[in-house]
C-alpha positions in Angstrom: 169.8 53.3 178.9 167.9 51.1 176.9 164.0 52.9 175.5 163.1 49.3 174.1 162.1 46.4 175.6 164.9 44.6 177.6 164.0 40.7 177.3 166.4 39.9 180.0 164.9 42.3 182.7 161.6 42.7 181.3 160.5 39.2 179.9 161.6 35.9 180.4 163.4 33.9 177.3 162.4 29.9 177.7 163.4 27.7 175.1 160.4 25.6 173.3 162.4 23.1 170.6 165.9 23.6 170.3 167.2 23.9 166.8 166.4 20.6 165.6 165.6 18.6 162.1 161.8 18.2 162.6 162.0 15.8 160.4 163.3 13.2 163.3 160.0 12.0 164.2 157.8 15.8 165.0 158.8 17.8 167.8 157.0 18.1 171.7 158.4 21.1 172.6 159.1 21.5 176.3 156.2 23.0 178.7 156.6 26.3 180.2 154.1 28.1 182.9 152.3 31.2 181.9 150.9 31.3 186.2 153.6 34.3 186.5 153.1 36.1 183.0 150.2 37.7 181.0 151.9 36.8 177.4 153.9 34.5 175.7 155.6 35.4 172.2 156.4 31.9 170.8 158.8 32.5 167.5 159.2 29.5 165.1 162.2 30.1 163.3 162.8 27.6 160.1 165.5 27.3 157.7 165.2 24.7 154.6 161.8 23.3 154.8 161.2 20.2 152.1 157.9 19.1 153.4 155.2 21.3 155.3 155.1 21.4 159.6 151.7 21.5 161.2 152.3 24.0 164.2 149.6 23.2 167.3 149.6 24.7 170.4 148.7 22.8 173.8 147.5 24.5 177.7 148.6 21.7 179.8 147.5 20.9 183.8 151.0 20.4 184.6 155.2 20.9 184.0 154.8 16.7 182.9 152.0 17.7 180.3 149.6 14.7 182.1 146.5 16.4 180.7 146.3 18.8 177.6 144.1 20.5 175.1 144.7 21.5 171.9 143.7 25.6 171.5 143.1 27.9 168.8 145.8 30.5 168.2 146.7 34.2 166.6 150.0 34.2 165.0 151.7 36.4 162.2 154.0 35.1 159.6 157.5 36.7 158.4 158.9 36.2 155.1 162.2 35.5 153.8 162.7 39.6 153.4 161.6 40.6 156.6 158.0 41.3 155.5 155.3 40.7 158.6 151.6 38.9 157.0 148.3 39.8 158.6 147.3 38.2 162.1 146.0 35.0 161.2 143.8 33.0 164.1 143.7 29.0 163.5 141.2 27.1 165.8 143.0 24.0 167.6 144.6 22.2 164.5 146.8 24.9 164.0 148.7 25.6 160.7 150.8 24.5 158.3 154.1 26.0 157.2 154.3 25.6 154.3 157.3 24.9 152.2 158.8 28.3 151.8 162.7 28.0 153.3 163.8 30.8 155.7 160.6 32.2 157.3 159.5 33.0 160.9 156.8 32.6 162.4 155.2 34.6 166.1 152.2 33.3 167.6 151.1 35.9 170.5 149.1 33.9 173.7 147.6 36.1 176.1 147.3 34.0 179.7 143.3 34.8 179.5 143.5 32.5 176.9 143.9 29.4 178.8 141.2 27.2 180.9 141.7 27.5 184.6 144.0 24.9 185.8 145.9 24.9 182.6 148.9 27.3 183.2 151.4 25.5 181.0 152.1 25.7 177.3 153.6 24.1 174.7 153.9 23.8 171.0 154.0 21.2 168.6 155.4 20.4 165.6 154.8 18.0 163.0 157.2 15.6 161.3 158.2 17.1 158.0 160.7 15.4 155.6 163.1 18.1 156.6 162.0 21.0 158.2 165.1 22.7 159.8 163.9 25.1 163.3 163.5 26.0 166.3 161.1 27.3 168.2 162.2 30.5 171.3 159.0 31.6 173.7 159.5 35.1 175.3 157.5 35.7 178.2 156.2 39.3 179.2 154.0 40.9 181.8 155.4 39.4 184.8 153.0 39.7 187.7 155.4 40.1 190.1 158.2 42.3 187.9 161.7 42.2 189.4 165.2 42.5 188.3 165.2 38.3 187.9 162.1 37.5 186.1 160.2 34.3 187.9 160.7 31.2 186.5 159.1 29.7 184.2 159.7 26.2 183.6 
């Protein structure tokens, strides 16, 4: 028996860009609800980067993303070597990545974080010259914990 945390039975993995050249145009990842979680781990993950990514964060009204905001953020950035930063908290224009190759980066969102009405999330990215990434969100604190974590997109 496991003593960590199971992200299958105790979270719920979404998908918020698929591995992706960001620099295609910028990247609107895909909305997912926080209405049946308390937290949302969103981890960037980037390989060569030749031109900096702005990373923003929207609450949206709705699955289709008809009305969003823009929201400050806490996030923590992982070298190359495995070494964790600070927290870091941005206001609503985000960061940028930089142009270091092979980093991650985890932004933690707490549910109290967003204005009522605006369960759903997602992140975007900027168009870089070529910034290779992705971007997985692992949800946690499921108010109504089963074996099958609700949905979330």
């Amino acid at each position: 028996m496991s003593r960590g945390f199971t992200i299958a039975e105790m979270g719920k993995p979404v998908i918020g860009v698929a591995p992706v050249n960001v620099g295609s145009g910028g990247q609107t990842g895909n909305t997912f609800s926080m209405e049946n979680y308390t937290h949302a781990s969103i981890i960037i993950a980037s390989g060569v980067i030749t031109n900096e990514t702005t990373v923003t964060v929207q609450e949206c009204s709705n699955a289709g993303a008809s009305a969003t905001n823009a929201i400050g953020f806490s996030y923590y950035a992982i070298d190359g070597n495995g070494v964790t930063g600070a927290r870091t908290t941005v206001d609503a224009s985000g960061f940028a990545t930089g142009t270091t190759d092979n980093r991650v980066w985890v932004i933690e969102l707490d549910a109290t974080q967003l204005t009522d009405g605006y369960p759903w999330v997602r992140v975007m990215l900027s168009a870089a010259a070529t910034h290779a990434g992705a971007v997985l969100v692992v949800l946690s604190g499921a108010r109504y914990a089963q074996a099958n974590p609700p949905a979330a997109i």
